[in-house]
N, C-alpha and C positions, 0 to 999 in steps of 0.2 A: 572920152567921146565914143569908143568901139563899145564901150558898153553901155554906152546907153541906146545907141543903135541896135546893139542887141536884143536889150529891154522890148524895145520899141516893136523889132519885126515880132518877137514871143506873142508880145498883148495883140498884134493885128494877126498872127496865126491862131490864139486863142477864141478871137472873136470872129474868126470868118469860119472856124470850124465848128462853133456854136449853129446854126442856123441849119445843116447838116446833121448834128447832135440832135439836135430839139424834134428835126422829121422825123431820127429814124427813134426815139425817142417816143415819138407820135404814134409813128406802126406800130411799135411793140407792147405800145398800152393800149391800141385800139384795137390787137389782133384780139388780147387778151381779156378786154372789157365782151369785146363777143363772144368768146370762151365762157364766160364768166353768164352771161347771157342764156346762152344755150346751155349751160350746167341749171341753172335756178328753173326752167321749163321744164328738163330731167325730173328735177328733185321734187315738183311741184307736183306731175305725170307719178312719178313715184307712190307720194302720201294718197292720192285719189287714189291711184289702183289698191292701194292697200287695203282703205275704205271700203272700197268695193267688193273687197276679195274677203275681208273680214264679215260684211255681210251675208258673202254667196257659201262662207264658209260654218256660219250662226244656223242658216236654212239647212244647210245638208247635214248639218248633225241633227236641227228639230226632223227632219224628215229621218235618218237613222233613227231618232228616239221614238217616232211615233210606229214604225215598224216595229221596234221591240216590243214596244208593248202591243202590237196586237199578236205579235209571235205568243206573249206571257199569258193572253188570256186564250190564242187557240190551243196552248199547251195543256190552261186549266179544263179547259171544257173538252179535251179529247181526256184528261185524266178520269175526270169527274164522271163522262160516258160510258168510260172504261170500268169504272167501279160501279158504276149502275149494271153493267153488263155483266161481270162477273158475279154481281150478289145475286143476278135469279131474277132481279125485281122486274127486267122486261119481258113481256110475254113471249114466248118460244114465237111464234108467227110473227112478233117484229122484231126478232133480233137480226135478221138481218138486216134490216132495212137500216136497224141502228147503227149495225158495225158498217155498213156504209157511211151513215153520218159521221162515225166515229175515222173513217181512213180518209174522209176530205178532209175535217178539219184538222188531222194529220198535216194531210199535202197541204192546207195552206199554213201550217206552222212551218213546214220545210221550207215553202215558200218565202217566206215573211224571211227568214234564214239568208236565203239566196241574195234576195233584194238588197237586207243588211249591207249584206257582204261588198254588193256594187256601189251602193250609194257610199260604203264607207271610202273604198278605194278606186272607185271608177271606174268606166266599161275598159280605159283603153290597158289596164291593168289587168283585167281578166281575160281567161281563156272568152273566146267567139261565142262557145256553145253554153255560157254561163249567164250570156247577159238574157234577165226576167225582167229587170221593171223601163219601161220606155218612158221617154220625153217627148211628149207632143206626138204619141202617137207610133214613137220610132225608137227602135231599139238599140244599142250602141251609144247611147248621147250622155250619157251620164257624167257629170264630171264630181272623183268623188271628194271628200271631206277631207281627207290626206291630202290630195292632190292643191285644195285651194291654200292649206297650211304650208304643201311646199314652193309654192309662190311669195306667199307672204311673207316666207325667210327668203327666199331669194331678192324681193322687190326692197327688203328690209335692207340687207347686207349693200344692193347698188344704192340705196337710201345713203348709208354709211360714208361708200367711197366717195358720193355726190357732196356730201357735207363735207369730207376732207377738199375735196376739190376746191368748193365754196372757200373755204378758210384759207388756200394757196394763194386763190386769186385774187381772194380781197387786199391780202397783205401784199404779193405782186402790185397791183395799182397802187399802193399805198407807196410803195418802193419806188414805181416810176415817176409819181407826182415830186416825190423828193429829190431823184434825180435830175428834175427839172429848174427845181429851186435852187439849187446848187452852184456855187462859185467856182469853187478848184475842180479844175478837168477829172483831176486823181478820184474825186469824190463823185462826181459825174458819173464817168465810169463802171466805181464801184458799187452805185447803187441801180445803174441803169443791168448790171448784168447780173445783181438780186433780185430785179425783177425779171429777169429771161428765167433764172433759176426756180422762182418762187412761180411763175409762171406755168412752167414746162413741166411741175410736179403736178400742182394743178390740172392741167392740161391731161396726163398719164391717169390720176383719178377718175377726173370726169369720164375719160375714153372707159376703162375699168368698170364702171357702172356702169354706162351705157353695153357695157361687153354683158354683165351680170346677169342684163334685165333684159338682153335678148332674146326674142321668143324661138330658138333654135336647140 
Protein backbone atom coordinates (compact mmCIF):
# COMPACT_ATOMS: atom_id res chain seq x y z
CA UNK A 1 0.00 0.00 0.00
CA UNK A 2 3.14 2.65 0.93
CA UNK A 3 4.07 1.94 -2.30
CA UNK A 4 1.80 2.50 -4.29
CA UNK A 5 1.27 5.83 -2.41
CA UNK A 6 4.40 6.45 -3.46
CA UNK A 7 3.85 5.67 -7.09
CA UNK A 8 1.12 7.84 -6.79
CA UNK A 9 2.77 11.17 -5.22
CA UNK A 10 6.01 10.61 -8.10
CA UNK A 11 3.34 10.68 -11.22
CA UNK A 12 1.46 13.84 -9.55
CA UNK A 13 5.07 15.57 -8.89
CA UNK A 14 5.94 14.51 -12.48
CA UNK A 15 2.97 16.04 -13.84
CA UNK A 16 2.52 19.35 -11.95
CA UNK A 17 6.19 19.85 -12.75
CA UNK A 18 5.47 19.41 -16.51
CA UNK A 19 3.53 22.58 -17.02
CA UNK A 20 6.66 24.73 -15.49
CA UNK A 21 8.95 22.52 -17.79
CA UNK A 22 6.97 23.10 -20.99
CA UNK A 23 7.19 27.43 -19.89
CA UNK A 24 10.62 27.48 -19.31
CA UNK A 25 11.00 25.11 -22.17
CA UNK A 26 8.94 27.76 -24.12
CA UNK A 27 11.56 30.65 -23.21
CA UNK A 28 14.32 29.00 -24.20
CA UNK A 29 13.29 28.09 -27.62
CA UNK A 30 11.70 31.36 -28.12
CA UNK A 31 14.73 33.45 -26.82
CA UNK A 32 16.63 31.26 -29.33
CA UNK A 33 14.07 31.26 -32.41
CA UNK A 34 14.86 35.25 -32.09
CA UNK A 35 18.43 34.57 -32.14
CA UNK A 36 18.05 32.60 -34.96
CA UNK A 37 16.07 35.49 -36.36
CA UNK A 38 18.38 38.23 -35.98
CA UNK A 39 21.42 35.97 -37.28
CA UNK A 40 19.54 35.13 -40.82
CA UNK A 41 19.09 39.41 -41.21
CA UNK A 42 23.01 39.31 -40.49
CA UNK A 43 23.72 36.77 -43.05
CA UNK A 44 21.27 38.13 -45.43
CA UNK A 45 22.91 42.03 -44.74
CA UNK A 46 26.02 40.07 -45.31
CA UNK A 47 25.65 38.49 -49.00
CA UNK A 48 24.09 42.16 -50.36
CA UNK A 49 27.08 43.88 -48.94
CA UNK A 50 29.29 41.73 -50.54
CA UNK A 51 27.40 42.16 -53.90
CA UNK A 52 27.84 45.51 -53.61
CA UNK A 53 31.41 45.72 -52.61
CA UNK A 54 32.28 43.17 -55.42
CA UNK A 55 30.82 45.73 -57.68
CA UNK A 56 32.38 48.94 -56.23
CA UNK A 57 35.45 46.74 -56.35
CA UNK A 58 35.02 45.61 -60.59
CA UNK A 59 34.79 49.65 -61.00
CA UNK A 60 37.89 50.64 -59.17
CA UNK A 61 40.04 48.26 -60.89
CA UNK A 62 38.23 49.32 -64.47
CA UNK A 63 39.13 52.95 -63.36
CA UNK A 64 42.86 51.63 -62.29
CA UNK A 65 43.08 50.00 -65.79
CA UNK A 66 41.96 52.83 -67.69
CA UNK A 67 44.60 55.11 -65.94
CA UNK A 68 47.27 52.75 -67.02
CA UNK A 69 46.66 52.74 -70.03
CA UNK A 70 46.53 56.29 -70.61
CA UNK A 71 49.86 56.37 -68.44
CA UNK A 72 51.05 53.59 -71.45
CA UNK A 73 50.40 55.85 -74.20
CA UNK A 74 51.53 59.23 -72.49
CA UNK A 75 54.80 57.31 -71.89
CA UNK A 76 54.60 56.32 -75.87
CA UNK A 77 54.10 59.72 -77.11
CA UNK A 78 56.76 61.50 -74.65
CA UNK A 79 59.16 58.58 -76.15
CA UNK A 80 58.26 59.03 -79.62
CA UNK A 81 58.64 63.21 -79.12
CA UNK A 82 61.76 62.59 -77.62
CA UNK A 83 63.18 60.65 -80.57
CA UNK A 84 61.81 63.09 -82.93
CA UNK A 85 63.64 65.64 -80.84
CA UNK A 86 66.90 64.15 -80.74
CA UNK A 87 66.96 63.05 -84.65
CA UNK A 88 67.24 66.84 -85.71
CA UNK A 89 63.84 66.37 -87.41
CA UNK A 90 62.37 69.57 -85.37
CA UNK A 91 63.08 72.83 -86.51
CA UNK A 92 65.71 74.55 -84.09
CA UNK A 93 62.84 77.52 -83.52
CA UNK A 94 60.23 74.85 -82.29
CA UNK A 95 62.25 72.84 -80.46
CA UNK A 96 61.33 74.36 -77.55
CA UNK A 97 58.03 74.59 -77.83
CA UNK A 98 58.36 70.85 -78.39
CA UNK A 99 60.21 69.96 -75.32
CA UNK A 100 57.57 71.64 -73.70
CA UNK A 101 54.98 69.36 -75.13
CA UNK A 102 57.32 66.80 -74.44
CA UNK A 103 57.65 67.71 -70.30
CA UNK A 104 53.68 67.94 -70.00
CA UNK A 105 53.14 64.80 -71.34
CA UNK A 106 55.72 63.65 -68.97
CA UNK A 107 53.76 65.28 -66.05
CA UNK A 108 50.66 63.79 -67.01
CA UNK A 109 52.37 60.31 -67.23
CA UNK A 110 53.55 60.98 -63.67
CA UNK A 111 50.37 62.03 -63.13
CA UNK A 112 48.33 59.05 -64.38
CA UNK A 113 51.10 57.19 -61.79
CA UNK A 114 49.98 59.18 -58.84
CA UNK A 115 46.20 58.60 -59.55
CA UNK A 116 47.02 54.73 -60.03
CA UNK A 117 48.59 54.64 -56.85
CA UNK A 118 45.23 56.16 -54.91
CA UNK A 119 42.60 54.48 -56.74
CA UNK A 120 44.50 51.35 -56.08
CA UNK A 121 44.86 51.86 -52.29
CA UNK A 122 42.69 54.78 -51.36
CA UNK A 123 43.09 58.27 -50.17
CA UNK A 124 42.85 57.22 -46.47
CA UNK A 125 46.07 55.09 -47.12
CA UNK A 126 48.10 57.70 -48.51
CA UNK A 127 50.09 60.46 -47.36
CA UNK A 128 47.56 64.09 -47.35
CA UNK A 129 49.99 65.60 -49.93
CA UNK A 130 49.49 62.66 -52.38
CA UNK A 131 46.00 62.71 -52.95
CA UNK A 132 45.53 63.91 -57.21
CA UNK A 133 42.53 62.34 -58.48
CA UNK A 134 39.03 63.83 -56.71
CA UNK A 135 35.47 62.41 -56.30
CA UNK A 136 32.72 64.71 -57.23
CA UNK A 137 34.97 67.33 -57.18
CA UNK A 138 36.85 66.83 -53.78
CA UNK A 139 39.83 65.50 -52.94
CA UNK A 140 40.45 62.72 -50.26
CA UNK A 141 37.34 60.56 -51.23
CA UNK A 142 38.80 57.86 -52.85
CA UNK A 143 37.98 54.53 -51.66
CA UNK A 144 40.57 52.22 -53.13
CA UNK A 145 40.50 48.64 -54.86
CA UNK A 146 42.53 46.91 -51.88
CA UNK A 147 40.35 48.47 -49.62
CA UNK A 148 36.91 47.18 -51.15
CA UNK A 149 38.84 43.52 -51.22
CA UNK A 150 39.54 44.03 -47.70
CA UNK A 151 35.82 44.23 -46.81
CA UNK A 152 34.76 41.59 -48.84
CA UNK A 153 37.10 39.15 -46.77
CA UNK A 154 36.12 40.63 -43.76
CA UNK A 155 32.07 40.60 -44.59
CA UNK A 156 33.15 36.86 -46.08
CA UNK A 157 34.65 35.44 -42.76
CA UNK A 158 31.32 37.20 -40.36
CA UNK A 159 29.35 35.45 -43.61
CA UNK A 160 31.11 32.18 -42.22
CA UNK A 161 30.61 32.61 -38.40
CA UNK A 162 26.81 33.72 -39.35
CA UNK A 163 26.24 30.19 -41.05
CA UNK A 164 27.93 28.29 -38.15
CA UNK A 165 25.47 30.16 -35.99
CA UNK A 166 22.59 29.24 -38.44
CA UNK A 167 23.38 25.60 -38.19
CA UNK A 168 23.69 25.85 -34.00
CA UNK A 169 20.36 27.23 -33.91
CA UNK A 170 18.63 25.23 -36.07
CA UNK A 171 19.66 21.94 -34.45
CA UNK A 172 19.00 24.00 -30.79
CA UNK A 173 15.23 24.21 -31.83
CA UNK A 174 15.22 21.05 -33.23
CA UNK A 175 16.61 19.83 -29.64
CA UNK A 176 13.93 21.87 -27.84
CA UNK A 177 10.99 20.60 -29.86
CA UNK A 178 12.14 17.12 -28.72
CA UNK A 179 12.49 17.97 -25.49
CA UNK A 180 8.86 18.79 -25.54
CA UNK A 181 7.67 15.54 -26.92
CA UNK A 182 9.42 13.75 -24.40
CA UNK A 183 7.97 11.38 -21.56
CA UNK A 184 10.89 10.70 -18.98
CA UNK A 185 11.77 13.77 -17.05
CA UNK A 186 15.66 12.30 -17.41
CA UNK A 187 15.22 12.75 -21.22
CA UNK A 188 13.36 16.09 -20.78
CA UNK A 189 16.19 17.35 -19.30
CA UNK A 190 18.70 16.18 -21.28
CA UNK A 191 17.48 17.36 -24.34
CA UNK A 192 16.12 20.63 -23.03
CA UNK A 193 19.74 21.59 -21.83
CA UNK A 194 21.19 20.46 -25.59
CA UNK A 195 19.29 22.88 -26.58
CA UNK A 196 20.76 25.88 -24.08
CA UNK A 197 24.16 24.27 -25.20
CA UNK A 198 23.33 24.13 -29.03
CA UNK A 199 21.93 27.27 -28.41
CA UNK A 200 24.43 29.40 -26.69
CA UNK A 201 27.25 28.27 -29.39
CA UNK A 202 25.00 29.49 -31.70
CA UNK A 203 24.41 32.57 -29.92
CA UNK A 204 28.73 33.28 -29.41
CA UNK A 205 28.83 32.82 -33.54
CA UNK A 206 26.27 34.91 -34.39
CA UNK A 207 27.66 37.73 -31.63
CA UNK A 208 31.36 36.88 -33.53
CA UNK A 209 30.14 38.05 -36.99
CA UNK A 210 28.22 40.55 -36.07
CA UNK A 211 31.71 41.53 -34.02
CA UNK A 212 33.50 40.82 -37.72
CA UNK A 213 31.47 43.09 -39.72
CA UNK A 214 31.68 45.95 -37.46
CA UNK A 215 32.50 49.02 -39.17
CA UNK A 216 35.14 50.06 -36.31
Amino acid sequence: MSEEIIKIEESVTIEEGNPRFEMMAGIVIAVFTAILAINGLAGDSYGSSILLDNTEKVSAYDWYNSKGIKQILAEGQANTMTGLLESGVIASGKQADFQKEIDKVTANSARYIKEKNEILQGSDNIPQNEWIQDVDGELGKVVGAQEWEQEIEKLDKAGSKSDLADLFLQICLVMGAVSLVMQKPRYKSMFLSLTVILGVLGTIFCVIGLITSWPF
